[in-house]
C-alpha positions as CSV (number, residue, x, y, z in Angstrom):
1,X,-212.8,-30.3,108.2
2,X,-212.3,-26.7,109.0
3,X,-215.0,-26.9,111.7
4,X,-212.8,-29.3,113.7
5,X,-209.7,-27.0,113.8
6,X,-212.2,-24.3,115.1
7,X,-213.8,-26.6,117.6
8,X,-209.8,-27.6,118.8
9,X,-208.9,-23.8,119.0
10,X,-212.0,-23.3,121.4
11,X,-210.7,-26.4,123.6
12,X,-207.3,-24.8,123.4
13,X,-208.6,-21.4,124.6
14,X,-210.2,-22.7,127.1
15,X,-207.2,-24.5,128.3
16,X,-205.3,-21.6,128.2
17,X,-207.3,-19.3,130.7
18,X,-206.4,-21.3,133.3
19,X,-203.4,-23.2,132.6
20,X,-200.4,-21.7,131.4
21,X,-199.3,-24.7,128.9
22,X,-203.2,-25.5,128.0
23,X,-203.3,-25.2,124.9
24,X,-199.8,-27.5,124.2
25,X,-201.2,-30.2,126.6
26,X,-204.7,-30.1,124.9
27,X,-203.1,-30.3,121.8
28,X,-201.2,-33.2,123.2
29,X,-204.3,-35.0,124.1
30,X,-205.7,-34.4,121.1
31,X,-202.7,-35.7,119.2
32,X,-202.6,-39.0,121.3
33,X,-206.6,-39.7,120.9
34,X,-206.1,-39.5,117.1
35,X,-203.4,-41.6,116.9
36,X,-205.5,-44.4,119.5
37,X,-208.1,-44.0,117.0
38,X,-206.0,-44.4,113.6
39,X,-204.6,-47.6,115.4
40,X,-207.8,-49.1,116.5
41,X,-211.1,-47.1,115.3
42,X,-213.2,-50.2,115.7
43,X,-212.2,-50.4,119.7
44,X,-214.2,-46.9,120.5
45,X,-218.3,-47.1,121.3
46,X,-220.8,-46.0,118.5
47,X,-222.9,-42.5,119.9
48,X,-224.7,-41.7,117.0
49,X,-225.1,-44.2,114.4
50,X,-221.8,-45.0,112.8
51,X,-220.4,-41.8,114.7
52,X,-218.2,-43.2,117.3
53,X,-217.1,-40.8,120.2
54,X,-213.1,-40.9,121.6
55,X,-212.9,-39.1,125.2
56,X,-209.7,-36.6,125.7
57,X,-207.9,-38.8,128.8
58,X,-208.7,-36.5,132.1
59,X,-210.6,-34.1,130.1
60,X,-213.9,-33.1,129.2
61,X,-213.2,-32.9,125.5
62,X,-214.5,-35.5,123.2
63,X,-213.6,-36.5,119.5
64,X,-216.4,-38.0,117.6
65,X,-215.6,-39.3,114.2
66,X,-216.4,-42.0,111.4
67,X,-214.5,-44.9,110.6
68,X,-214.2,-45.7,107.2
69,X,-212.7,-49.3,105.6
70,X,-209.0,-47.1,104.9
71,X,-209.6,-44.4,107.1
72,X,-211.1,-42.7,110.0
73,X,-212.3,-38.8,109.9
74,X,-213.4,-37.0,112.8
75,X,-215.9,-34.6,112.5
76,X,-216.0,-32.7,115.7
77,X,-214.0,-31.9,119.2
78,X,-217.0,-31.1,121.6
79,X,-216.9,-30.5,125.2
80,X,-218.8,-32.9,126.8
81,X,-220.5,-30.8,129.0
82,X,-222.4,-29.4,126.5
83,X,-226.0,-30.4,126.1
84,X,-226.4,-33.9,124.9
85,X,-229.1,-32.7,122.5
86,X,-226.4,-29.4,121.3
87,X,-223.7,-32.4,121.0
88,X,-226.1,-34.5,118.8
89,X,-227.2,-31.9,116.8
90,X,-223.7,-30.6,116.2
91,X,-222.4,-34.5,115.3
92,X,-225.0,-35.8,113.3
93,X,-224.9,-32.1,111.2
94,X,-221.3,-32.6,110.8
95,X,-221.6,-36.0,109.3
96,X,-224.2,-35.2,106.8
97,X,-221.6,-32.7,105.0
């Protein structure tokens, strides 16, 4: 989804302005939360129906995505200090698409 890349290059921007490797150690968070999930999608909480959220260790970045029976898609990278009602609007707009 191109939304996600976008929502990843926002985390890593943010990163960035105050961390001189932010955006590499986002990224690396990112990487390792995706690869928890692809191991194990059934071990992260449901948030929003059969949208299941994935927290960024010692972050405040959260991956919310779908597991399917062969596959698991996430469909947005959210701060999670957003608004819960922003975060849930976002998400469960995502997953209509």
């Amino acid at each position: 989804m191109p939304e996600v890349e976008i929502d990843l290059r926002a985390a890593m921007a943010h990163y960035s302005s105050w961390r001189s490797d932010g955006a590499e150690h986002i990224r690396k968070k990112y990487d390792e939360t995706v690869d928890w999930i692809a191991w194990n999608p059934d071990g992260f909480p449901k948030k929003y129906g059969p949208v299941r959220r994935a927290i960024l260790k010692r972050s405040y970045y959260i991956v919310y995505f779908v597991a399917e029976a062969d596959r698991s898609i996430v469909i947005a990278v959210l701060d999670g200090r957003r608004s819960p009602r922003e975060i849930r609007s976002v998400v469960e707009g995502r997953h209509q698409t």
